[in-house]
C-alpha positions, -999 to +999 in steps of 0.1 A: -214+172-400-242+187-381-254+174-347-290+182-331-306+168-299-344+163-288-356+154-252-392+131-256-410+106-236-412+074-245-449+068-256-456+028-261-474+019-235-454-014-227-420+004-228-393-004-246-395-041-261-390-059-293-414-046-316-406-008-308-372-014-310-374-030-338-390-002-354-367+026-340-337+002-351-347-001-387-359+042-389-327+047-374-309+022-402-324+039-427-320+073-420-285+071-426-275+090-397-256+079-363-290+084-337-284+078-296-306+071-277-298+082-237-315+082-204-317+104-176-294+077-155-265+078-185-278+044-201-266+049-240-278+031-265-270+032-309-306+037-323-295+013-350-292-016-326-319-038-311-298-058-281-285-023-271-320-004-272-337-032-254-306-031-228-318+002-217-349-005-200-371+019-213-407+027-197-437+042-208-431+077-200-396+078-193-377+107-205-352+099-237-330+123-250-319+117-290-287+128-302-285+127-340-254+131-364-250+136-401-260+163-427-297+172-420-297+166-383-322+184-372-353+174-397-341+139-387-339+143-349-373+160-356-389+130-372-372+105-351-385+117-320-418+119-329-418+082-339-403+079-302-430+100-288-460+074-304-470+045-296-453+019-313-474-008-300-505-004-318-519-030-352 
């Protein structure tokens, strides 16, 4: 099992509430993979889990590091920060 790691901001510009973490939650479902989310204080969250990403407190701008594991790591670490990295918030 391969593991990769990307360092993003976090781009909504509202931070981290329900409807971004509803959409990293479900990426990070489907992907298959186990994704975590960390801060820069040591907050952890599993990507796959709403209550846990919305625990961390997340700001527009904050720095999030993502940890993926499982076959293909990297492409999905690739694709998952950039969903982090955009704004989430928008129609």
């Amino acid at each position: 099992m391969s593991k990769a790691q990307r360092t993003v901001e976090f781009g909504s510009s509202v931070g981290l509430h329900a409807r971004p973490a509803s959409a990293l939650a479900k990426a990070a479902g489907e992907s298959g993979h186990t994704i975590t989310l960390t801060t820069p204080a040591g907050k952890k969250a599993n990507a796959a889990s709403i209550l846990t990403l919305l625990a961390m407190g997340v700001s527009h701008g904050d720095e999030v590091t993502i940890t993926v594991e499982g076959d293909d790591a990297e492409a999905v670490a690739e694709s998952f920060a950039a969903l982090v990295a955009s704004e989430l918030d928008a129609d």
